[in-house]
C-alpha positions in Angstrom: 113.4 117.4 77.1 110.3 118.4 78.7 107.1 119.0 77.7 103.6 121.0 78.3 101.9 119.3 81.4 97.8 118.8 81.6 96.8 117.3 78.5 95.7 113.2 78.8 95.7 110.9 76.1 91.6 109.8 75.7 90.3 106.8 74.4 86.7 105.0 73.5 86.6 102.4 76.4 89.4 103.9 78.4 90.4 107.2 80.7 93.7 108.3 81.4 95.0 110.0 84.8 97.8 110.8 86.8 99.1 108.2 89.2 98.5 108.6 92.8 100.1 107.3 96.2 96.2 105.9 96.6 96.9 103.5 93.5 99.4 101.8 95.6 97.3 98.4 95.7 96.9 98.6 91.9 101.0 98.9 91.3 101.7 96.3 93.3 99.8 93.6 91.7 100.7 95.2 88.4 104.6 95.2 89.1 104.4 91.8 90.7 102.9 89.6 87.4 105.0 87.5 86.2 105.4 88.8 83.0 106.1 92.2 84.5 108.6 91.4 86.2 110.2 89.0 83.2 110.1 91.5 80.6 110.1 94.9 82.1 111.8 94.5 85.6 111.5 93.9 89.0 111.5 97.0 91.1 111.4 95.2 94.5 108.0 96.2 95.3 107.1 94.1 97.3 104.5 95.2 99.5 101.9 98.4 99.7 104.1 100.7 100.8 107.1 99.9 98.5 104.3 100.6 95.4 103.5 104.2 97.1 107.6 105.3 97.6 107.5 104.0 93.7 104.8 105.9 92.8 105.8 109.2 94.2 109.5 108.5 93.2 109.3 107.8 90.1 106.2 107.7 88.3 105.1 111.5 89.7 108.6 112.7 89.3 108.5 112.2 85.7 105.7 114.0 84.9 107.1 116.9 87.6 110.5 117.0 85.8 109.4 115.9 82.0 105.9 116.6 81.8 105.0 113.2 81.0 104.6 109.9 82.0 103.1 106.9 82.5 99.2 107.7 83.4 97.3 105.2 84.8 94.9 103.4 82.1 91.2 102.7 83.8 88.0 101.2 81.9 85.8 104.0 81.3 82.9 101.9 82.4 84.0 101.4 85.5 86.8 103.4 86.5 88.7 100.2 87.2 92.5 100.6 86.9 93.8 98.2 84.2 97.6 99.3 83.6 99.9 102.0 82.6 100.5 103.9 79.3 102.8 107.1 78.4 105.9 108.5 77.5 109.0 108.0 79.3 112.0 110.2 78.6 115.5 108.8 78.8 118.7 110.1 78.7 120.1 107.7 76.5 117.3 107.8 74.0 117.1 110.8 71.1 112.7 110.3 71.5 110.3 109.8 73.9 109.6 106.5 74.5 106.3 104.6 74.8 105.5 102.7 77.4 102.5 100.7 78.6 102.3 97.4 80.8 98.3 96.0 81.7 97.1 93.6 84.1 96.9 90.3 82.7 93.7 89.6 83.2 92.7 92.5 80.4 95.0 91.7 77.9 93.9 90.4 74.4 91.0 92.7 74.4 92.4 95.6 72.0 92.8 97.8 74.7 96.5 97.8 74.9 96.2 98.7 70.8 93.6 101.4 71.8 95.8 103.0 74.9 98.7 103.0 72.3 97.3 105.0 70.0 95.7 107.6 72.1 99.1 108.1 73.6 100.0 108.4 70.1 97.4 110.7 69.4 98.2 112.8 72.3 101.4 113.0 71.3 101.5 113.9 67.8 98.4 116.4 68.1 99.0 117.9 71.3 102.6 117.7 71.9 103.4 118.0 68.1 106.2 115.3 68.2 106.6 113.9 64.9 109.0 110.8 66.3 108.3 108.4 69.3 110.6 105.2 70.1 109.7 102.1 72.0 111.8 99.3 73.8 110.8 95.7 74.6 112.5 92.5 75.8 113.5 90.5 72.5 111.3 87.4 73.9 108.2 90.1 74.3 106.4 89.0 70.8 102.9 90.2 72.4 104.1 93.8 73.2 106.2 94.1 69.7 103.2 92.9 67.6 101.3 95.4 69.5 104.2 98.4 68.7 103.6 97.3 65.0 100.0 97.6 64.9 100.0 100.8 66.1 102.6 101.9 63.5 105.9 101.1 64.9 109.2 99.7 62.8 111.7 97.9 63.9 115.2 99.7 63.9 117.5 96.6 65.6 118.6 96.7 69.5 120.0 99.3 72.2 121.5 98.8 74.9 120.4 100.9 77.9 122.5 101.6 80.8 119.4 102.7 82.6 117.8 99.6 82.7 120.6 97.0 82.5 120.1 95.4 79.2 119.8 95.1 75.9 116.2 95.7 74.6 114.6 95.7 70.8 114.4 99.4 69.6 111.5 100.2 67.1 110.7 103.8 65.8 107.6 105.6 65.2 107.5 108.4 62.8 104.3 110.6 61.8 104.3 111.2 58.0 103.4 114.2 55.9 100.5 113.0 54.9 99.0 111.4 58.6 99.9 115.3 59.9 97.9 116.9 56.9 101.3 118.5 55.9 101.1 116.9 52.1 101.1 119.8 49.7 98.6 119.0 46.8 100.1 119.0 43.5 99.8 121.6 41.0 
């Protein structure tokens, strides 16, 4: 599954870009939070240059094989990176899925909620995908009330090989009537 590259989710308070090995500084704190590493994983990043192999192995090579990705989320204001939102493809899912992680220090500010549904957006608009999924750790309340508010449902657990456990799986499907597809009624 891959999809048209160039487009970037947009958002009121936020911009949206593609990583680069000069973020380095900005993964590395972000994939050494505590709560980054409890509930999406620890990637052994553990200095500078273990964040810039990272970036160019993984998080560029998504969006050179697939498209897509996780982009870089900054304030608008002040171009300040704040986290990372997109759409990672996995083998052993049937939809893309969305994922985002932010710095602590911004969360509880709605802009998790706004990143999610530009991605959203992005996705249903410009990449005309009608059905996203999303995985969290079963003790991640904040992130799963976040997946609801932004129109996501619960559809139990999966187990993925790829990252080692077993995660809550929640689907998000555009309707008729959100994609102006509704015929009127005679």
């Amino acid at each position: 599954m891959s999809f048209p590259s160039g487009s970037f989710p947009a958002g009121e308070r936020l911009r949206f870009r593609l990583p680069s090995p000069d973020d380095a500084a900005f993964y590395h704190r972000l994939m050494n939070e505590p709560d980054y590493i409890r509930f999406i994983a620890d990637h052994g990043v553990k200095t500078i240059d273990d964040a810039s192999r990272y970036i160019e192995a993984k998080s560029l090579a998504r969006f050179a094989t697939f498209g897509v990705g996780l982009w870089v989320v900054e304030l608008k204001e002040t171009a300040e990176p704040i986290g990372i939102c997109g759409l990672v493809v996995r083998k052993e899912l049937t939809y893309p899925d969305l994922g985002f992680a932010f710095l602590a220090a911004f969360r509880g500010r709605g802009l998790g909620r706004e990143a999610g549904q530009a991605v959203l957006t992005l996705a249903s608009d410009g990449l005309k995908l009608r059905t996203l999924c999303a995985i969290t750790h079963p003790d991640n309340v904040r992130s799963a009330n976040l997946l609801k508010k932004i129109g996501f449902e619960a559809h139990g657990q999966r187990h993925l090989t790829e990252i080692g456990e077993t995660s809550d799986y929640y689907l998000w499907q555009q309707s008729d009537v959100e994609s102006g597809l509704a015929q009127a009624a005679p």
